[in-house]
C-alpha positions in Angstrom: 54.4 78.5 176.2 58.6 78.5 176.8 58.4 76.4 173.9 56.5 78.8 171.5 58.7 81.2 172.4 62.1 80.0 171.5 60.3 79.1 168.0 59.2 82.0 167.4 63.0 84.0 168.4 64.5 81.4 165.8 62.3 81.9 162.8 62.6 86.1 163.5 66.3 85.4 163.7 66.7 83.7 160.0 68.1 86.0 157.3 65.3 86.5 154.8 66.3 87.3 151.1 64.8 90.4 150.5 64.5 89.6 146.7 64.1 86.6 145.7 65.3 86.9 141.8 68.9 88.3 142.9 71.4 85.9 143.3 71.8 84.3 146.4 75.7 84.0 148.1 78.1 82.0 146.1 76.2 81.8 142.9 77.8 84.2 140.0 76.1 86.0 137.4 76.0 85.1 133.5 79.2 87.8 131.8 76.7 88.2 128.8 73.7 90.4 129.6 70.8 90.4 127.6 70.8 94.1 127.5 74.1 95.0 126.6 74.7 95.6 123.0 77.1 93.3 121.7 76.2 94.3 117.5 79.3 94.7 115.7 79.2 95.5 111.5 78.6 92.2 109.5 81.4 90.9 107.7 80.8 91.5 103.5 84.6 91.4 102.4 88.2 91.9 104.0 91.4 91.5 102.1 94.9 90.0 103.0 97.1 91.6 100.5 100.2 89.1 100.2 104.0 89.5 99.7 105.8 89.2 96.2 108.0 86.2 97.7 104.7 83.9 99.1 103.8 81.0 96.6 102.3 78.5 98.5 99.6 79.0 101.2 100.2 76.6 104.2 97.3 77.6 106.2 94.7 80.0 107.3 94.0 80.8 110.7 90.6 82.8 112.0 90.5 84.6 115.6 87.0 85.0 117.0 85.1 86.2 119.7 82.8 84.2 121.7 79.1 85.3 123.2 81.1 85.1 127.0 84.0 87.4 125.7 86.9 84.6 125.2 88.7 85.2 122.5 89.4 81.4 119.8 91.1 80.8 117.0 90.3 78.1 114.2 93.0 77.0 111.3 92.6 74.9 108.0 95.7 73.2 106.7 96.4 74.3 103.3 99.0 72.9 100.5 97.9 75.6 97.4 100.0 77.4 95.0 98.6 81.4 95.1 99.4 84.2 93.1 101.1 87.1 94.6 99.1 89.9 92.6 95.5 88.7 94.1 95.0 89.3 97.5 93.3 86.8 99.6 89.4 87.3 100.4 87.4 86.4 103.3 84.0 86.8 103.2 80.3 84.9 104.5 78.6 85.9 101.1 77.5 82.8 99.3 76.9 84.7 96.2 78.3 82.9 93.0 79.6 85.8 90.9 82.1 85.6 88.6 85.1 87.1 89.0 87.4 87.8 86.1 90.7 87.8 88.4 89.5 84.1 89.4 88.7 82.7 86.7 92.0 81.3 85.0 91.6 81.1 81.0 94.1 80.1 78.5 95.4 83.2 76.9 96.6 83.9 73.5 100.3 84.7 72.8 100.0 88.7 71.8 103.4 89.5 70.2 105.0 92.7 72.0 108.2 93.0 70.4 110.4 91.8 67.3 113.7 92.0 66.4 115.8 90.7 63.3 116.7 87.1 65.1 113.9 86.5 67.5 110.1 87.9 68.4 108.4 88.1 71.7 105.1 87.5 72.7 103.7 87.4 76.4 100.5 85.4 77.6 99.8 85.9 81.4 103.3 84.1 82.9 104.0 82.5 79.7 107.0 84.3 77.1 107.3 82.9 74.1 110.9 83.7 72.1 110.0 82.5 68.6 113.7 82.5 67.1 115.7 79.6 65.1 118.6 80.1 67.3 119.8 78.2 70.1 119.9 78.7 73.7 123.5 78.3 75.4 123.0 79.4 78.7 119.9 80.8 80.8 119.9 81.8 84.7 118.2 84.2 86.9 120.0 87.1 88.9 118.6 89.3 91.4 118.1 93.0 91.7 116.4 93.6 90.4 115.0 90.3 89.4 115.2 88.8 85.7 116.0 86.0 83.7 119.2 86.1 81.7 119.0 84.2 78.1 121.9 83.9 75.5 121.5 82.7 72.0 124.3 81.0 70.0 124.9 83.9 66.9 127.8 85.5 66.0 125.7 89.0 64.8 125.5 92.3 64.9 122.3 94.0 66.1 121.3 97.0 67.6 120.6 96.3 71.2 116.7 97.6 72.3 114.6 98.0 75.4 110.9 97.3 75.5 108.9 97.7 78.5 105.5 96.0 79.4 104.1 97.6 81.9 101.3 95.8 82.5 103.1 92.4 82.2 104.9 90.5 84.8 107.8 90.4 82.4 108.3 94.4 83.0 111.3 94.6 80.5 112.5 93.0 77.6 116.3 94.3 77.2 118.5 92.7 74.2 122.1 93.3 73.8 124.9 92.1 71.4 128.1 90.5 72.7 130.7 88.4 71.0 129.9 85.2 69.3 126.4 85.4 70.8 123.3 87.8 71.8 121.7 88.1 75.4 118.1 88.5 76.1 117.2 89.9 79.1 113.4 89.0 80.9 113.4 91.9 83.8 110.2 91.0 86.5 107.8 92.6 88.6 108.4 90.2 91.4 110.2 87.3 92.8 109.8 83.9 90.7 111.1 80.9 89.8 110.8 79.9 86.2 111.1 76.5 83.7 112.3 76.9 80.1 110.4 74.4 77.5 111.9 73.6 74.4 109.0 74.2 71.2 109.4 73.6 67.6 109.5 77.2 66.8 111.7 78.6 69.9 111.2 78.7 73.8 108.5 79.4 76.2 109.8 80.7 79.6 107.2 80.7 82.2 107.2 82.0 85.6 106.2 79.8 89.2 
């Protein structure tokens, strides 16, 4: 009978859980709930607009947001020439349209200004100085930016301005000087250029 007893006192004295689905001491609850709304807008299209100076994109780097709260980040290594005027696009869509910014196309000369020595005619980053005479010098200054070309002619011509504005090369300026004339290329932005030698005068094109 004493021995009934003293099992009965200890099984009255245990701690019972009074719920058996909570957790019991020690253990921790998932952060994420299934009832808490987590729904944020899906991603269709964002835009990076990029600085007149960037030319080559080095890499791409993502920030994210996992299910537990931790904010990630993922990169790509890049090594790609980019133009400054497009921004850059992220987007999930895997539609294939066609975008006429994208899609690069070789562009006819279109002439945009003449004078008595030389003509001028712009395709995309491309100038084209169709002129018999000879370049002595060409260099770039800065503000605001623009290539400075002189041509080997003792002349006299009436110096002109010609502005494009929906050209990188913003401004043609021409000017007379002694025993040559300057051209004058002003631009939109910050470049680099090459100089290319054709059989019927000089393309300039911008990098």
């Amino acid at each position: 009978m004493k021995i009934f007893l003293i099992t009965l006192f200890l099984l009255l004295s245990l701690e019972a859980r009074e719920n058996p689905f909570l957790p019991t001491p020690g253990e921790e609850d998932i952060p994420l709930t299934s009832n808490k709304d987590y729904s944020k807008p899906p991603l269709k299209r964002a835009t990076i607009e990029i600085p007149k100076y960037a030319r080559i994109l080095q890499k791409v780097t993502i920030e994210y947001k996992n299910l537990d709260g931790l904010v990630e980040s993922k990169s790509i290594e890049l090594d790609n020439t980019i133009d400054w005027h497009l921004p850059i696009f992220i987007s999930q869509s895997y539609n294939q349209e066609k975008n006429k910014q994208n899609i690069k196309k070789d562009k006819k000369f279109k002439q945009v200004a003449s004078m008595k020595h030389a003509s001028f005619l712009i395709a995309d980053k491309k100038l084209k100085i169709i002129t018999k005479d000879k370049v002595i010098r060409n260099f770039l200054l800065v503000q605001p930016h623009r290539i400075v070309i002189d041509f080997d002619k003792d002349t006299r011509l009436k110096g002109f301005t010609k502005r494009n504005k929906k050209s990188v090369f913003s401004k043609i300026r021409v000017g007379n000087h002694d025993k040559y004339y300057r051209v004058v290329l002003e631009l939109d932005g910050y470049y680099r250029y090459k100089m290319k030698k054709i059989s019927d005068g000089y393309i300039f094109e911008l990098l």
